[in-house]
MIVOVO-702813 format. One record per residue (C-alpha): residue in three letters; x, y, z. Coordinates in nm, 4 decimals, always signed. Example, Ala and Ser with C-alpha at 12.3 -4.5 7.8 and 13.67 -1.06 7.14 Angstrom:
2
NODE residu        x        y        z
NODE    ala  +1.2300  -0.4500  +0.7800
NODE    ser  +1.3670  -0.1060  +0.7140
end
This chain:
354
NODE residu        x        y        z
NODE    unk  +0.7074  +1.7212  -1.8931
NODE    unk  +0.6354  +1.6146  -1.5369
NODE    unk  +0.4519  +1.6516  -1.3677
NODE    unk  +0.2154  +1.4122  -1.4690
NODE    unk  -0.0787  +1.2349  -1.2868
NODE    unk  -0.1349  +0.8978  -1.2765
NODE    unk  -0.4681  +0.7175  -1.4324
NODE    unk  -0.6524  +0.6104  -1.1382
NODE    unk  -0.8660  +0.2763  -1.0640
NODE    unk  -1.1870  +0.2519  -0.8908
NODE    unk  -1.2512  -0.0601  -0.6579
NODE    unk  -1.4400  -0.3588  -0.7952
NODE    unk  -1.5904  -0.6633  -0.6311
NODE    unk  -1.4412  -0.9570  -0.8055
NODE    unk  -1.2649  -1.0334  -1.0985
NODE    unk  -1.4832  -0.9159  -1.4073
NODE    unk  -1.5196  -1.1177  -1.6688
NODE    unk  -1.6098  -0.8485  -1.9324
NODE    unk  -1.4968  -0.8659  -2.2926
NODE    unk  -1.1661  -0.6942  -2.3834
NODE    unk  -1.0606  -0.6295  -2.0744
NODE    unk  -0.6809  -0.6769  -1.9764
NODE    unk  -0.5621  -0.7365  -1.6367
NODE    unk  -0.2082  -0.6981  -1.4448
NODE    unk  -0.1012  -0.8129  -1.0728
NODE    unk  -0.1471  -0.4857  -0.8653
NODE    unk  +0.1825  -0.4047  -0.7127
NODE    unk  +0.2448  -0.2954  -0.3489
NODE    unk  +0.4980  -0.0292  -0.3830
NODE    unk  +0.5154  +0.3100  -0.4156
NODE    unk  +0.3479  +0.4186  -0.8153
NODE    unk  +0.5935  +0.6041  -1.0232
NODE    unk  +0.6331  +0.8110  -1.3657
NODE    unk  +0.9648  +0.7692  -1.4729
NODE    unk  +1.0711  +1.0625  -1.7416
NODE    unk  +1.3666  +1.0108  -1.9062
NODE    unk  +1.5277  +1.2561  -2.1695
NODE    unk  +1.8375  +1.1564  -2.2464
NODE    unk  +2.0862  +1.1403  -1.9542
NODE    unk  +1.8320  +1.2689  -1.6898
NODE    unk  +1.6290  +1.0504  -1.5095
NODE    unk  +1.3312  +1.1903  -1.3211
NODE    unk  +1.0817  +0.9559  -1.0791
NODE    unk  +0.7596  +1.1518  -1.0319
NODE    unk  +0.5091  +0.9749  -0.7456
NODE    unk  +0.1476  +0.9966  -0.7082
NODE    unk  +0.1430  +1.3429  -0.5406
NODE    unk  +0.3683  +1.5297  -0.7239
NODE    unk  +0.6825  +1.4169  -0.4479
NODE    unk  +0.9871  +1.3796  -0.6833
NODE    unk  +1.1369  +1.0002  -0.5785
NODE    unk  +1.4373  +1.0468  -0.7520
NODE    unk  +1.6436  +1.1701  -0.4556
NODE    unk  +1.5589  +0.8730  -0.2585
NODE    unk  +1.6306  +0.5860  -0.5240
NODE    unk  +1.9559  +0.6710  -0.7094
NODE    unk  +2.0379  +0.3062  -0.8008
NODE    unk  +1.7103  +0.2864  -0.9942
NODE    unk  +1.8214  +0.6299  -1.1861
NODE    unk  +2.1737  +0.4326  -1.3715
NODE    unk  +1.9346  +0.1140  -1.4280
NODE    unk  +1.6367  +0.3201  -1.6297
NODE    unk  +1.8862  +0.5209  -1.8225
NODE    unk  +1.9999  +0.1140  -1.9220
NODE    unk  +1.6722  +0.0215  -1.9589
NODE    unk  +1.4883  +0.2929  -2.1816
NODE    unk  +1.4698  +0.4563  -2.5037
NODE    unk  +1.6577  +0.8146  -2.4962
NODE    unk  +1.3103  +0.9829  -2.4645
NODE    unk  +1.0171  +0.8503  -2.2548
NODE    unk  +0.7579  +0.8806  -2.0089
NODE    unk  +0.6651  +0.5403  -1.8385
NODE    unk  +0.4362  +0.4436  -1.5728
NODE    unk  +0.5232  +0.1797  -1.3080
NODE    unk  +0.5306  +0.1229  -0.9525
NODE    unk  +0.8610  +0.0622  -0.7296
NODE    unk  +0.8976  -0.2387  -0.5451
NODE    unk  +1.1469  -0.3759  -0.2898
NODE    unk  +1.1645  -0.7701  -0.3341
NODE    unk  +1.2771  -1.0147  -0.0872
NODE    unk  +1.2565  -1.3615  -0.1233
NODE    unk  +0.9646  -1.3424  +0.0841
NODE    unk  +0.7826  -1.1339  -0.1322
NODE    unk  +0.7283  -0.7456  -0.1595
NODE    unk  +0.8559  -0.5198  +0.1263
NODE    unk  +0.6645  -0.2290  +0.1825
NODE    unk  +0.8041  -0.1506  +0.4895
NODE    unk  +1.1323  -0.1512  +0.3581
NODE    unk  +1.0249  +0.0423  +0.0559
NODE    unk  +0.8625  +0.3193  +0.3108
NODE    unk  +1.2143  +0.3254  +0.5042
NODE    unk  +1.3856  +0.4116  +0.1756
NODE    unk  +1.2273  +0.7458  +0.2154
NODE    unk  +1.5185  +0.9126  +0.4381
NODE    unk  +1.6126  +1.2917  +0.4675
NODE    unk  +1.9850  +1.2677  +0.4956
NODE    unk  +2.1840  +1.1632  +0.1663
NODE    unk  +2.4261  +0.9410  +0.3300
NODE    unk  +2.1385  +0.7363  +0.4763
NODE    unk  +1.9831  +0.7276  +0.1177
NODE    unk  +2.3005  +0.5994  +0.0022
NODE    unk  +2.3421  +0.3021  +0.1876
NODE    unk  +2.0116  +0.2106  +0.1712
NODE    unk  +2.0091  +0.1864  -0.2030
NODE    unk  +2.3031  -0.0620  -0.1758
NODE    unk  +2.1523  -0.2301  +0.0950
NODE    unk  +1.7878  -0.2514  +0.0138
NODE    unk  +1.7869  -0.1653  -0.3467
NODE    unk  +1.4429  -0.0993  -0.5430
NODE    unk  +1.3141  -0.2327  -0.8366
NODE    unk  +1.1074  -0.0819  -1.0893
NODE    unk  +0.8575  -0.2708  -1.2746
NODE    unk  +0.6948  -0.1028  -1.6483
NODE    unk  +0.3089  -0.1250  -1.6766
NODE    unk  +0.2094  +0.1459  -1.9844
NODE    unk  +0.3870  +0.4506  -2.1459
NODE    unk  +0.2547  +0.7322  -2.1782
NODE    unk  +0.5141  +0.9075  -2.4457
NODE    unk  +0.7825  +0.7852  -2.6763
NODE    unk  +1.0602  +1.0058  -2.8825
NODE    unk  +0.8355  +1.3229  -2.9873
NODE    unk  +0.5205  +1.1395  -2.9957
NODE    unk  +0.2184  +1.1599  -2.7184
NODE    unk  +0.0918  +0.7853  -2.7069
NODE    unk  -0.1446  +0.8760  -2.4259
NODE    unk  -0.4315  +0.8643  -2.6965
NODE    unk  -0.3580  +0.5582  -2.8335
NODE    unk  -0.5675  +0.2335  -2.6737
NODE    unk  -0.4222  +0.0792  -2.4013
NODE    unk  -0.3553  -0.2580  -2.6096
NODE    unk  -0.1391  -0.0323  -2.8907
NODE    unk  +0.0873  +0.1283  -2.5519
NODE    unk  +0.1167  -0.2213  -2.4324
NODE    unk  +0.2694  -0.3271  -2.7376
NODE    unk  +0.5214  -0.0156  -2.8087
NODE    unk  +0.5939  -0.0291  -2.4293
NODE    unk  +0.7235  -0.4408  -2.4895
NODE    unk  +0.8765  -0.3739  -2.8214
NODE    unk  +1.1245  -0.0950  -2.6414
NODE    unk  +1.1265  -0.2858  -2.2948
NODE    unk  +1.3193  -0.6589  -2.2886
NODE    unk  +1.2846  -0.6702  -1.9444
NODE    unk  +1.4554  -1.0456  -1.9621
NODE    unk  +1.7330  -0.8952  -2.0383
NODE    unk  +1.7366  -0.6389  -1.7132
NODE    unk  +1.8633  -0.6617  -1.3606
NODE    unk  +1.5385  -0.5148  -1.1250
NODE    unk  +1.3577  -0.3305  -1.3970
NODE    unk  +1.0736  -0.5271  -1.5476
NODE    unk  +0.7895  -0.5557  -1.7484
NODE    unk  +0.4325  -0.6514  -1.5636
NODE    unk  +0.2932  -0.9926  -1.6688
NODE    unk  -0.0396  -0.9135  -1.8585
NODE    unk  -0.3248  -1.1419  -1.9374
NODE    unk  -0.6586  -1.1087  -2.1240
NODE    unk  -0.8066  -1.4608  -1.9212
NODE    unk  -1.0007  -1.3715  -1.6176
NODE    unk  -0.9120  -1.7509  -1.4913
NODE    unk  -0.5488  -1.6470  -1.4975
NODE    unk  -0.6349  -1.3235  -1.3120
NODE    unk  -0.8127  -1.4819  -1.0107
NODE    unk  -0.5418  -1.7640  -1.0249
NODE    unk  -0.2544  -1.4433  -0.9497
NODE    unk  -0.5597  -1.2832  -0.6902
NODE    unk  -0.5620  -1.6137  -0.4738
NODE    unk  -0.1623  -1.7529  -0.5390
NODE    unk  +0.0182  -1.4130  -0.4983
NODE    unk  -0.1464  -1.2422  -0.2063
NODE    unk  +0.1114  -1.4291  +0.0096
NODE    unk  +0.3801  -1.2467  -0.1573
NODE    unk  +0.2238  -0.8868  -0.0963
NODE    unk  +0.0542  -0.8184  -0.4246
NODE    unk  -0.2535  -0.5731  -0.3664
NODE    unk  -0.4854  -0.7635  -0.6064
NODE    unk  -0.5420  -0.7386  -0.9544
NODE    unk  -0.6178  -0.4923  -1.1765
NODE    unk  -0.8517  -0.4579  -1.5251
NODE    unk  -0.7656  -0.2437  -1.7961
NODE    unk  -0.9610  -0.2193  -2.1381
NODE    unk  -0.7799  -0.2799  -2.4143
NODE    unk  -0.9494  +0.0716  -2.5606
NODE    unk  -0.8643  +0.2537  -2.2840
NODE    unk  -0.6857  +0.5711  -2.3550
NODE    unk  -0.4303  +0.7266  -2.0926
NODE    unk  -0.6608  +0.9392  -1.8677
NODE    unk  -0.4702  +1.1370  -1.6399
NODE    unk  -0.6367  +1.1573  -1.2619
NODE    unk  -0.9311  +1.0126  -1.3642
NODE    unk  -1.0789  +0.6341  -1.2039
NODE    unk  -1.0889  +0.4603  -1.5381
NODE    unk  -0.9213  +0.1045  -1.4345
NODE    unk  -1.0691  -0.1450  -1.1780
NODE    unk  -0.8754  -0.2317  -0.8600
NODE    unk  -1.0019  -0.5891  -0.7027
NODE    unk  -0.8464  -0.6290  -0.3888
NODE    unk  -0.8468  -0.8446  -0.0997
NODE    unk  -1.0724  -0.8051  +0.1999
NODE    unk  -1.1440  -0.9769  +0.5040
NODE    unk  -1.2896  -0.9117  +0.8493
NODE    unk  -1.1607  -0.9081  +1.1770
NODE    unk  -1.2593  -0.8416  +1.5719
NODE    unk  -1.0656  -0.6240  +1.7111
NODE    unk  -1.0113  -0.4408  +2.0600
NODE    unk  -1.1186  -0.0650  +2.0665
NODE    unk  -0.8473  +0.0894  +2.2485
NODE    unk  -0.8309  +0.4531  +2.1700
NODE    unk  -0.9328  +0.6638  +1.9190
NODE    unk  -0.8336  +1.0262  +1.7934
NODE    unk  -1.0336  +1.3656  +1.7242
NODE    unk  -1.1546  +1.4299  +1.3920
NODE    unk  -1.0014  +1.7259  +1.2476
NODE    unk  -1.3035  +1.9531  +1.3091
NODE    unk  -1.2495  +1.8808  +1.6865
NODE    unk  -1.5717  +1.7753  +1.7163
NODE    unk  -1.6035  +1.3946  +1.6151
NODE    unk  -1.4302  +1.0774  +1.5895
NODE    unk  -1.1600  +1.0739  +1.3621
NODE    unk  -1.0454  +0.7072  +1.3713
NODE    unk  -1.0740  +0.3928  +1.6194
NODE    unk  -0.7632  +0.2785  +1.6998
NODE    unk  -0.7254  -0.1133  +1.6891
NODE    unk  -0.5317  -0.3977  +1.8803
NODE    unk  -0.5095  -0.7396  +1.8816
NODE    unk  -0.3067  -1.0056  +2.1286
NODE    unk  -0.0217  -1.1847  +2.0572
NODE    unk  +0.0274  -1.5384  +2.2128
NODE    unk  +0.2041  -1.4031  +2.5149
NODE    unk  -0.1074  -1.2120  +2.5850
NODE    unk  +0.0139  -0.8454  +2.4549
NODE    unk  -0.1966  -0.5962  +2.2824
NODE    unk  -0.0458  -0.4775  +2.0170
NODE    unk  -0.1516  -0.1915  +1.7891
NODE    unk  -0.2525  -0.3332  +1.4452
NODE    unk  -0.4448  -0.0090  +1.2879
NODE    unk  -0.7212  +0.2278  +1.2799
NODE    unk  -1.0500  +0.2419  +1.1869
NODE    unk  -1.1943  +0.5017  +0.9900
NODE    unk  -1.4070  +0.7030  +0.7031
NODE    unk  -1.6691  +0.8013  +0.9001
NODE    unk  -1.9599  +1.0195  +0.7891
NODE    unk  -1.9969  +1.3009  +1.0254
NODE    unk  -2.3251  +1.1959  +1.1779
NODE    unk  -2.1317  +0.8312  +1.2473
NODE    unk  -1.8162  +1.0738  +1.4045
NODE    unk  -2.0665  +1.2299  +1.6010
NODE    unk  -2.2460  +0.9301  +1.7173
NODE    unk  -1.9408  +0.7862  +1.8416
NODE    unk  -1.8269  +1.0301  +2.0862
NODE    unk  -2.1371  +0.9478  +2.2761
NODE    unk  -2.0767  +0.5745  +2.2300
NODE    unk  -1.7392  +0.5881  +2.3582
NODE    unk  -1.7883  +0.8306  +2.6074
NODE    unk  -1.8526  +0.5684  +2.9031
NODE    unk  -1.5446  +0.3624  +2.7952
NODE    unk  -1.3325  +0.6874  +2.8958
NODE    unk  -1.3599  +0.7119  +3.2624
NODE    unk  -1.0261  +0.5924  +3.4232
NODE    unk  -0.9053  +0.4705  +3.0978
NODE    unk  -0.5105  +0.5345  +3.1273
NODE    unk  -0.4992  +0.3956  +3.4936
NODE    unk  -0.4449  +0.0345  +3.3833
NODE    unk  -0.4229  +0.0350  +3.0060
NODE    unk  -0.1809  -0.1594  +2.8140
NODE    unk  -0.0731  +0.0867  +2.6125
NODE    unk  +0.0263  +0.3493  +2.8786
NODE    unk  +0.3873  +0.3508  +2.8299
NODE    unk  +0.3619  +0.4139  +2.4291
NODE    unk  +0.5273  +0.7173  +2.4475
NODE    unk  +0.8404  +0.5595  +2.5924
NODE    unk  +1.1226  +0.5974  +2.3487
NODE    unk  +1.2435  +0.2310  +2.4974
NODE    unk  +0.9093  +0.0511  +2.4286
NODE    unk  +0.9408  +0.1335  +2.0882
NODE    unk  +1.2806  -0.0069  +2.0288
NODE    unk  +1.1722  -0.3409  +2.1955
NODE    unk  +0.9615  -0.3893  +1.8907
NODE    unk  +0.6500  -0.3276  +2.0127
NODE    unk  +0.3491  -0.1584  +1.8333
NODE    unk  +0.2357  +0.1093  +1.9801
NODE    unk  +0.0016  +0.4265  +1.8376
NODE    unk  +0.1627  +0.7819  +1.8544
NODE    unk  +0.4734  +0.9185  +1.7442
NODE    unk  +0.5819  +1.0413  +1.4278
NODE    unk  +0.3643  +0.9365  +1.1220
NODE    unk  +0.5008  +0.7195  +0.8586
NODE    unk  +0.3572  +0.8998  +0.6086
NODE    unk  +0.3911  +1.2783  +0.7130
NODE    unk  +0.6419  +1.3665  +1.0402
NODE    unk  +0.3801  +1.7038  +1.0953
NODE    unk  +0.0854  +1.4729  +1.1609
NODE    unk  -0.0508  +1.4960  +1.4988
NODE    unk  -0.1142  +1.1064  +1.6285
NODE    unk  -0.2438  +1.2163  +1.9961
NODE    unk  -0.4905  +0.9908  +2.1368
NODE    unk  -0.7775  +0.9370  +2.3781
NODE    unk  -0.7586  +0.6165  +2.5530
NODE    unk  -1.0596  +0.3802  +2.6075
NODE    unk  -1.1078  +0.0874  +2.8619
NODE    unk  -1.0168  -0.2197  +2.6456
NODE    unk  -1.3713  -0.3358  +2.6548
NODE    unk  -1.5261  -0.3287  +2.3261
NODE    unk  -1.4998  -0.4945  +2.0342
NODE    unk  -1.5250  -0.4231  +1.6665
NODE    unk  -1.5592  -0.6285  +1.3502
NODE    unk  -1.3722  -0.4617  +1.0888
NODE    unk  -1.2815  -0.4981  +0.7296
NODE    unk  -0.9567  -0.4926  +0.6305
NODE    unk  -0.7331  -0.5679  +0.2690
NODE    unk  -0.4274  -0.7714  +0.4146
NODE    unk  -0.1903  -0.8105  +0.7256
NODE    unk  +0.1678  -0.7050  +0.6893
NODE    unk  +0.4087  -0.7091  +0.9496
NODE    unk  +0.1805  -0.7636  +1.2288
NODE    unk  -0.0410  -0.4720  +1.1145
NODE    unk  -0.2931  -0.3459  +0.8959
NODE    unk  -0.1615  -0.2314  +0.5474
NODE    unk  -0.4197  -0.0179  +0.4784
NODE    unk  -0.7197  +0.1445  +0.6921
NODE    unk  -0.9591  -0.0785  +0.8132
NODE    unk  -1.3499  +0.0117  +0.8235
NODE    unk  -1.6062  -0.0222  +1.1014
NODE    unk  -1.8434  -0.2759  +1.0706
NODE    unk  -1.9829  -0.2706  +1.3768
NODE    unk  -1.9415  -0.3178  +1.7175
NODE    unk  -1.9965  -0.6856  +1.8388
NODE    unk  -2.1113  -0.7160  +2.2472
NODE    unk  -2.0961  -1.0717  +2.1684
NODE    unk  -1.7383  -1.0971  +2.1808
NODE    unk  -1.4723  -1.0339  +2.4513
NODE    unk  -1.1653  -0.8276  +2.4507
NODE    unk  -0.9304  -1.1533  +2.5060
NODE    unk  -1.0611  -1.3385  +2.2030
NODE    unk  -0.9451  -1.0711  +1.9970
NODE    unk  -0.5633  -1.2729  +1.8559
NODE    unk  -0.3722  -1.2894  +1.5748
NODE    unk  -0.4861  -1.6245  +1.5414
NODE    unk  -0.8191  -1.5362  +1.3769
NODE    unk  -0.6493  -1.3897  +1.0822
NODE    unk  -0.6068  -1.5703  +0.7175
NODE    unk  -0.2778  -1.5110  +0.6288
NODE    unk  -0.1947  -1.6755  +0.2613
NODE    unk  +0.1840  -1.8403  +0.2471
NODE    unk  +0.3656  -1.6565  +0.0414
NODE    unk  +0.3749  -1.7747  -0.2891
NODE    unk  +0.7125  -1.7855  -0.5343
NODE    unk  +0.8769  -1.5062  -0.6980
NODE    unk  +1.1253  -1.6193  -0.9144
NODE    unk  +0.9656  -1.6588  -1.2338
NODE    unk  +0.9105  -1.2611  -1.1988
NODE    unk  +1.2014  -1.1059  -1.0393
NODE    unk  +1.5643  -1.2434  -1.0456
NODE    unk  +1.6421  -1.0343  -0.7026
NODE    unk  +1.3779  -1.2847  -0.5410
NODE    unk  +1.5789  -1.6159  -0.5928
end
């Protein structure tokens, strides 16, 4: 009975090339437990936030899809023929019902199957990972299924890097390795996660207070655009809280008369925001309490940062602090410096993409 936690993965540098290891695409959507007992449906997320509400065309297509009684772990996806919309996906996740219901008719979610973790009576949590796999295809024909599928799975680490490299494009995370032995472990970093990372120089343009009020939370990040416009791309953060403190002196020169002529003055400006610009502040994406207040800097300095990939003109994830690089000016810090794959082709995976 939900709720249930999801295994975890810990991060790994390259794709291993272990014996009896399995490995899946890692999907950039939002992870899901999907319970069904017979006519209800229940999507359980990461933290415990019941999904169902938000996604009720996915609830009619898993009742299709699945046995009467089952607990199955996946990940929802929006797919474009572009590739995998997380932006969309994170827009899905709207307060007032009406709103939910046109979405799902106008962006509707898929679901794609990756282990189960119960079917009928029995716990198959227990079981290895290769015996799941197998129950979980023999109840699952996902060729058979409009937007509910089954995760292509290889044991050939050549295969693996070939979907790392050709599918980044397309908005896959990375890859992930599973071993065949491995039992269900709830909450616990049993898989490996190999994802992409690159560096990039970025202009320091703010940054916000820790929450101890003390130190530096997070650096927040811009690059230009080709019409010479800073836009906000992300923050930098995870600091240790000697490195939080360290930075408050670091910055503290860069604060002096930093709003007078900064580009990002206006942020706050409902207007600016509809224009399409990226600005920091506001409401968070991920939790409408957050408090995004800011301290601006002088756009002067410029960090090297490491980062996973670029979507929609912006970070997907945190970047990390390198360090900062006095070699480098402000204005050389574009969108042009960043290695964007094309995005590579859907269709032999998801119908919705063609």
């Amino acid at each position: 009975m939900p709720p249930v936690k999801p295994m975890l993965a810990k991060t790994h540098a390259g794709v291993p090339r272990d014996p009896g290891l399995l490995f899946e695409p890692k999907w950039d959507g939002f992870r899901c437990i999907v319970f069904r007992d017979g006519d209800t449906v229940e999507l359980g997320s990461r933290n415990d936030r019941p999904l169902t509400r938000y996604f009720p065309e996915l609830v009619d297509l898993l009742k299709e899809a699945l046995p009467e009684r089952c607990v199955v772990d996946g990940e929802i996806v929006i797919v474009t023929g572009q590739g995998l919309d997380f932006d969309t996906l994170q827009n899905r996740l709207h307060p007032a019902e009406s709103r939910v219901r046109k979405l799902a008719k106008e962006t509707p979610a898929s679901f794609v199957a990756f282990d189960l973790l119960a079917l009928g009576d029995e716990d198959v949590t227990g079981k290895p990972f290769r015996e799941r796999r197998a129950l979980l295809e023999s109840m699952l024909d996902a060729s058979e299924l409009q937007r509910v599928h089954l995760t292509p799975l290889t044991d050939d680490p050549d295969v693996a890097q070939d979907w790392f490299t050709r599918f980044e494009g397309a908005g896959f995370d990375g890859v992930m390795a599973k071993s065949a032995d491995l039992s269900y472990q709830q909450d616990k970093r049993v898989m490996l996660k190999i994802k992409h990372e690159r560096t990039a120089d970025c202009v320091v343009a703010g940054f916000r207070w820790h929450k101890d009020g003390e130190g530096v939370g997070s650096l927040l990040l811009g690059l230009f655009d080709d019409e010479g416009t800073l836009h906000h791309v992300g923050v930098a953060a995870s600091f240790t809280a000697a490195k939080r403190k360290s930075l408050v002196t670091e910055l503290a020169p860069l604060r002096e008369n930093a709003l007078e002529s900064h580009p990002w003055r206006e942020w706050a400006d409902f207007m600016a925001q509809q224009a399409g610009g990226r600005m920091p502040g506001g409401l968070s994406r991920w939790n409408n309490g957050k408090d995004l207040s800011w301290e601006p800097l002088r756009t002067e300095l410029v960090a090297e940062v490491r980062y996973e990939h670029l979507q929609s003109g912006r970070f997907r994830h945190g970047a990390r602090l390198v360090h900062f690089r006095s070699d480098r000016t402000p204005e050389s810090c574009t969108y042009a410096q960043l290695d964007e794959a094309a995005p590579a082709e859907l269709g032999e995976i998801f119908q919705e993409a063609k």
